[in-house]
C-alpha positions, 0 to 999 in steps of 0.5 A: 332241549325242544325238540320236533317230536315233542312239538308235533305230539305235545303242542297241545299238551303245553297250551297250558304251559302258555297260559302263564305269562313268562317270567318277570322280574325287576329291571337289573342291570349287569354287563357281559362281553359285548363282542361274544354277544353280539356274535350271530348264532346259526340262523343270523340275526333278525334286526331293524336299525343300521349296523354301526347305531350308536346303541345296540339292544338286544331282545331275549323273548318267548312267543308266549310270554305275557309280559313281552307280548305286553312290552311289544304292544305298548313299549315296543312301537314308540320305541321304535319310532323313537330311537330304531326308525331314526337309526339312532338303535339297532335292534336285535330279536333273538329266540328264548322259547318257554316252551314247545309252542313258543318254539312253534311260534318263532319257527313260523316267523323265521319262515314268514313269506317275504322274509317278513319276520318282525310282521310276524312276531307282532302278529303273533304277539298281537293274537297270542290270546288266540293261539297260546291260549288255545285247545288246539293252538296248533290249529289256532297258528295254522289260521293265523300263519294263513294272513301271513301268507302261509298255505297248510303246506309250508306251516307244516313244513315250517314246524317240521324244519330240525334245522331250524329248531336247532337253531332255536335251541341253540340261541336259547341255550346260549342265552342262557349258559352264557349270558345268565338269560333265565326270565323273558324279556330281557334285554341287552343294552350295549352289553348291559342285562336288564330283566323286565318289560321295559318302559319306554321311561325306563329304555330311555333312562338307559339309552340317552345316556349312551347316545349323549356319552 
């Protein structure tokens, strides 16, 4: 369990937990019961596409995994493009910090001006050399939350928030207890688990299928 205090008094400590790259392990597939996953948890849900797309995917990640940074930085915008922007995918982003820093990094974006949360996970994931790499990552958040728009003011207020960390926690923990969620990213395409920064080959293997099914 992650918890506030742990973030305030050990950001630093764990920059050296962020500079390994996440878990990654090869594509697998394995279903679960789709209406337990598709239940929201206590924070709602952040998702781009309609709600009735024919396809659903679901995204377990951690702010300071490599190999989602990755995913998000070259599979990502094309998959987008491709199948969300066309309404054919609904895309669901859900919380799986590795760490008390990638918690951090969540919490900001959940707490971007303008509700602008998928901005912020990219920018994040964009810098996370910057910040997850940093001596004092939580110095390295406070410059780059400033070009989201955040003041000193609510980037401490963001971090100080129990409530949403509680929430974090809880999507994580869940992940994990009920859907066998143990390395990021993994991703839930219609129900069915696969572990591993997806190719844009590999989404479409397992999304053409669905969408011509």
């Amino acid at each position: 369990m992650i918890t506030r205090r742990h973030f305030m008094t050990g950001a630093a400590a764990v920059a050296g937990l962020a500079l390994m790259p996440g878990f990654l392990r090869p594509a697998q597939a394995q279903s679960v019961d789709t209406t337990e996953l598709l239940t929201p948890g206590p924070l709602g849900e952040k998702s781009l596409g309609p709600a009735d797309a024919k396809v659903t995917v679901i995204e377990y990640a951690s702010m300071t995994c490599g190999h989602c940074a990755r995913f998000h930085e070259t599979t990502w915008p094309v998959f987008k493009e491709k199948y969300v922007d066309s309404g054919q995918v609904r895309f669901i982003l859900r919380e799986f910090p590795l760490d008390p820093l990638a918690a951090a990094g969540f919490m900001l974006a959940r707490s971007a001006p303008n509700d602008n949360f998928f901005p912020m996970v990219s920018l994040l994931f964009e810098t996370q050399r910057e910040w997850a790499y940093s001596d004092d990552p939580v110095a390295a958040l406070l410059k780059i939350s400033r070009q989201a728009g955040f003041t000193q003011e609510s980037f401490e207020a963001a971090l100080k928030n129990q409530e949403l960390l509680d929430g974090v926690n809880w999507v994580r923990n869940r992940g994990a207890q009920e859907f066998g969620v143990d390395a990021t990213p993994t991703f839930f395409i219609n129900g069915e688990k696969k572990a591993g920064a997806l190719s844009i080959e590999e989404m479409d293997a397992a999304i053409t299928p669905l969408l011509n099914g």
